[in-house]
C-alpha positions in Angstrom: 62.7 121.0 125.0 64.6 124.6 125.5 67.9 125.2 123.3 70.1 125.0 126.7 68.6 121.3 126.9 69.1 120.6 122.9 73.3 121.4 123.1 73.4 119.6 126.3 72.1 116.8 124.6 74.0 116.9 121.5 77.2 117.6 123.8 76.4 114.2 125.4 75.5 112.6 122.3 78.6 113.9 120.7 80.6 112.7 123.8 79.4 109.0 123.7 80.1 108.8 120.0 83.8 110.1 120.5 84.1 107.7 123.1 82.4 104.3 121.4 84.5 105.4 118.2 87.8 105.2 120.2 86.5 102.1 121.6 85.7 100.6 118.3 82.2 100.0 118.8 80.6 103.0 116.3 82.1 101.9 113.8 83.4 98.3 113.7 87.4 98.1 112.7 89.0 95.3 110.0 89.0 92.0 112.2 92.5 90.4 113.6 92.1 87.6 111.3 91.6 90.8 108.5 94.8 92.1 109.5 96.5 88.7 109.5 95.1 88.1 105.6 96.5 91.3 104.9 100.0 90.9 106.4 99.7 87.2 104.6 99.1 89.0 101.4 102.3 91.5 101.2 104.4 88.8 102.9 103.1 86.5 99.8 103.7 89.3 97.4 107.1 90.2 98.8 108.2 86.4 98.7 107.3 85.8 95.3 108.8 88.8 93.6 112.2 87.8 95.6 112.0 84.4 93.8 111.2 85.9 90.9 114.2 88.0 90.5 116.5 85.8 91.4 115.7 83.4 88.5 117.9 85.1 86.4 118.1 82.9 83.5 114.4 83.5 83.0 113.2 86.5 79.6 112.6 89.5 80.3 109.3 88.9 78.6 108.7 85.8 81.1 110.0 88.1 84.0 107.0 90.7 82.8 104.5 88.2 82.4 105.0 87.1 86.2 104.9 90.9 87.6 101.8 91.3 86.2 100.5 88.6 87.6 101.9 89.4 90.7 100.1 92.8 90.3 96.5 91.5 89.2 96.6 89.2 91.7 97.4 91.7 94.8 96.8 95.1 93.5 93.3 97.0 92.9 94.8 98.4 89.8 90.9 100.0 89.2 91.0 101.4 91.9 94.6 102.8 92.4 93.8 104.7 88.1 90.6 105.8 89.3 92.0 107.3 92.7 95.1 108.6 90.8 92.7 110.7 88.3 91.6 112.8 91.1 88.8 115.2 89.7 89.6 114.4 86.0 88.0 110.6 86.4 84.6 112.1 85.7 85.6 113.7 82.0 87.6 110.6 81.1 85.3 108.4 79.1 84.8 105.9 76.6 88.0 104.7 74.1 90.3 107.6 75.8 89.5 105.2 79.5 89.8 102.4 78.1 93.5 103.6 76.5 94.4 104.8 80.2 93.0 101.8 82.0 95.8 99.8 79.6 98.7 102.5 80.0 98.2 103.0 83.3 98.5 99.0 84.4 101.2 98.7 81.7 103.2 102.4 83.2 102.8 100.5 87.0 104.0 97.3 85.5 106.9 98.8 83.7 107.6 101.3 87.3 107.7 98.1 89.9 109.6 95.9 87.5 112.0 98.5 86.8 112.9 98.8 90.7 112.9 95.3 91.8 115.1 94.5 88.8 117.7 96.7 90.8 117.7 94.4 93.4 120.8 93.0 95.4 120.0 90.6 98.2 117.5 92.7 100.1 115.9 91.0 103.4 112.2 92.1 102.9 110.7 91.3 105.9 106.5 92.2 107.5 107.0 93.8 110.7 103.1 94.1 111.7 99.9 96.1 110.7 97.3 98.4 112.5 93.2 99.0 111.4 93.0 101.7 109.0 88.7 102.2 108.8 86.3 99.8 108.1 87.6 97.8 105.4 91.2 98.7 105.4 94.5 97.5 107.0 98.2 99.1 107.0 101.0 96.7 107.0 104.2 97.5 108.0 107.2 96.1 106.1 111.1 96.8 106.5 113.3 96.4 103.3 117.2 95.2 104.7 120.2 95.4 103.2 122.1 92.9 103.4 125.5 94.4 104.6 123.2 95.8 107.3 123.4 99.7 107.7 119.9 101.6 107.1 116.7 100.1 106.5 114.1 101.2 104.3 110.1 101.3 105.8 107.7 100.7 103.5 103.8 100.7 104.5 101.4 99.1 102.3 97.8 99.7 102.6 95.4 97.1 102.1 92.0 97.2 101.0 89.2 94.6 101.2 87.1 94.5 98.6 84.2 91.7 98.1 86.0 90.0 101.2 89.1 89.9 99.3 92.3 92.3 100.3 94.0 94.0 97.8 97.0 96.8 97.8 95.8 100.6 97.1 98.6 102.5 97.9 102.8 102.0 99.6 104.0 104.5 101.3 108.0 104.7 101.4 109.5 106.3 104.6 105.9 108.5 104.9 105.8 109.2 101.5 102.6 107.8 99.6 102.8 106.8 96.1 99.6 107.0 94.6 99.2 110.5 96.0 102.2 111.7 94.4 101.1 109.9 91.6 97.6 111.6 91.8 99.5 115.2 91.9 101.8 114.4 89.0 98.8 113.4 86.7 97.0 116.7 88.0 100.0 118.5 86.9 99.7 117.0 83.5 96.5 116.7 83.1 95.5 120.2 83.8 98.6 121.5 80.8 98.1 119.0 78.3 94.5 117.2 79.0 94.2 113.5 78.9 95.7 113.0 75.3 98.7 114.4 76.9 98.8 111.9 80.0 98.3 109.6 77.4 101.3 110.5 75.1 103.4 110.4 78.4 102.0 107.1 79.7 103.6 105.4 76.4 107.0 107.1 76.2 107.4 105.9 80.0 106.4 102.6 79.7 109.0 102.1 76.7 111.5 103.8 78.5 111.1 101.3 81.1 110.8 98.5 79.3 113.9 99.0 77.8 115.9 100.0 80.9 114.4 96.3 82.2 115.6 94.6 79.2 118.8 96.0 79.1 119.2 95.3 83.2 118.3 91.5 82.4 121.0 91.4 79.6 123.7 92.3 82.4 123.0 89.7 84.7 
């Protein structure tokens, strides 16, 4: 076969692919019933935080206690302080991953609390989801106030791992939190090395435990 004949071939080839691929049939998409598990999951999450904040007569300590099992139970938190590490996740070892694998679910803890504590009556309400790959969904939620006026988008991205979805990453009008969170540690990371990250993993998460604390006093 001449070289004319080999392009046209891989032109053809190349063509088919693009084609099945927009089709869905190269590579298989997440399944409807996928996307409804996922939209089940963030309208779960969203549900049960709600309740949660609105029992104010519960601790802060017992207020805590239920985030993080809110968190465990929908969030890949391996996965999000793996991704978040970028290039650094290789040279990260031993007791020091061991110390950010703790600060690091206790900083996103401390960060989610922190804002939901501020809030006032919100609707939070799933508005519907597209395939995002194989194995991954993106749900589309709407946060409303309730005086009306503006609304706030928020897109979570769901990943199924082992058959089972889990959150990776929001993204707040466009913006994506764990990649800002990934160019933030990069930041630090590459001044003050992981004992540094480290150092500033702890102050926030006591900062934020005692702006939590103080915001449940008030109520």
């Amino acid at each position: 076969m001449g070289l004319t004949s080999v392009i046209n071939v891989g032109v053809r080839a190349g063509l088919i692919l693009a084609f099945l691929s927009c089709a869905g049939i190269a590579s298989a998409a997440v399944t409807e019933k996928q996307q409804d598990t996922a939209e089940q999951l963030i309208r779960g999450l969203g549900d049960q935080a709600i309740n949660t904040i609105r029992a104010v007569d519960t601790e802060a300590t017992s207020r805590q206690n239920e985030f993080r099992g809110l968190l465990k139970q929908g969030f890949d938190l391996d996965y999000i302080g793996r991704f978040v590490l970028g290039k650094y996740r290789r040279s990260v070892k031993g007791e020091q991953l061991a110390d950010y694998n703790r600060l690091f679910e206790d900083y996103i803890l401390a960060t989610y609390a922190s804002r939901l504590s501020a809030y006032q009556g919100e609707e939070f309400k799933v508005v519907g989801s597209r395939p995002a790959g194989k194995r991954s969904v993106i749900v589309f939620s709407e946060i409303r106030p309730p005086s009306g006026g503006g609304k706030l988008a928020a897109d979570w991205r769901v990943h199924f791992k082992n058959g089972q979805p889990y959150v990776v990453d929001i993204q707040v009008e466009g913006i994506s939190m764990a990649i800002t969170q990934r160019e933030e540690f990069s930041a630090i990371l590459s001044r003050s090395g992981i004992n540094g990250l480290l150092a500033l993993l702890r102050e926030r998460v006591a900062v934020k435990d005692r702006e939590l604390v103080h915001t449940s006093a008030l109520q």
